[in-house]
C-alpha positions in Angstrom: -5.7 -89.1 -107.9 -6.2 -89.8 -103.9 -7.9 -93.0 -104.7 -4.8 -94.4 -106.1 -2.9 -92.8 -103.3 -4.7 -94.9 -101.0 -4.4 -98.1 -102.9 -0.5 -98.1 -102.9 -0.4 -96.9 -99.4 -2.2 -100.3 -98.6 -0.4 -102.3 -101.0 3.0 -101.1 -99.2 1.2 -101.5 -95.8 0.3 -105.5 -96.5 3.7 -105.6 -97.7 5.4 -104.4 -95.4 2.7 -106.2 -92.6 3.8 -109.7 -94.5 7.4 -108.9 -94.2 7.7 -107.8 -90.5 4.7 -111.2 -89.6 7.1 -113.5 -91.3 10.4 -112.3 -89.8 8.8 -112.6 -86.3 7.2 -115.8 -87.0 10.8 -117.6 -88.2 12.8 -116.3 -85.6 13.6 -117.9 -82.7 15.0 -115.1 -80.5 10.8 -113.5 -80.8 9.5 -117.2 -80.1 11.8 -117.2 -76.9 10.9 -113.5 -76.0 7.1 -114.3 -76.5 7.2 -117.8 -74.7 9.3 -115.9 -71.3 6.1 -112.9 -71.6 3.7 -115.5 -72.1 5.1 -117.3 -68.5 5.1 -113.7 -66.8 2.0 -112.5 -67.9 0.5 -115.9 -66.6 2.2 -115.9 -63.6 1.8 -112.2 -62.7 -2.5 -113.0 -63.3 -2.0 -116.1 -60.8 -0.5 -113.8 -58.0 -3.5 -111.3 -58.9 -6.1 -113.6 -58.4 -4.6 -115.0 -55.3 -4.3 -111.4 -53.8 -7.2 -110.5 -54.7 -8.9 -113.4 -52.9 -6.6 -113.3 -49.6 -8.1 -109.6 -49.6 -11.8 -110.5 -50.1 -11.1 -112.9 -47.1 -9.5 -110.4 -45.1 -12.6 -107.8 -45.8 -14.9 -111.0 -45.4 -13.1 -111.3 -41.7 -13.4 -107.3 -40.9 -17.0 -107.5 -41.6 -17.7 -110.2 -39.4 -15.4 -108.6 -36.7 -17.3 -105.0 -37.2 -20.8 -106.9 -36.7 -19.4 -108.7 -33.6 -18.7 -105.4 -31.8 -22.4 -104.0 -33.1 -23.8 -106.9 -31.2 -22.2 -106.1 -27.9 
C-alpha cells in the first residue's frame, strides 16, 4: 500500500509542478519581476567585483607602503 502512496504523491507533485511552471511562464507580471531581479542581481555582482578590486589595489598599495618603511 505505500508504494502506491508514493506514486499518487508524485503524480499530484508533477501536477501541481506543471500547473504552478505554466502560470509563471505566461504571466507577464513574473516575466517583469524576473527581468528587474535579473538587472539587480547583475548589477549588484558588477559593484562586487569592482570593490573587490579597488580593495586588492588598496592592500596592493599598503603592502608596498609597509615594505618602504622596512627598507628605511
Amino acid at each position: 500500500m505505500a508504494g502506491g502512496g508514493n506514486f499518487i504523491h508524485r503524480v499530484l507533485s508533477y501536477v501541481a509542478n506543471e500547473l504552478i511552471v505554466n502560470g509563471l511562464a505566461n504571466s507577464q507580471g513574473f516575466q517583469r519581476f524576473a527581468v528587474r531581479t535579473s538587472k539587480k542581481i547583475e548589477q549588484f555582482s558588477d559593484i562586487a567585483a569592482q570593490k573587490k578590486k579597488e580593495l586588492a589595489d588598496q592592500m596592493k598599495n599598503a603592502s608596498k607602503n609597509i615594505e618602504s618603511f622596512k627598507n628605511q
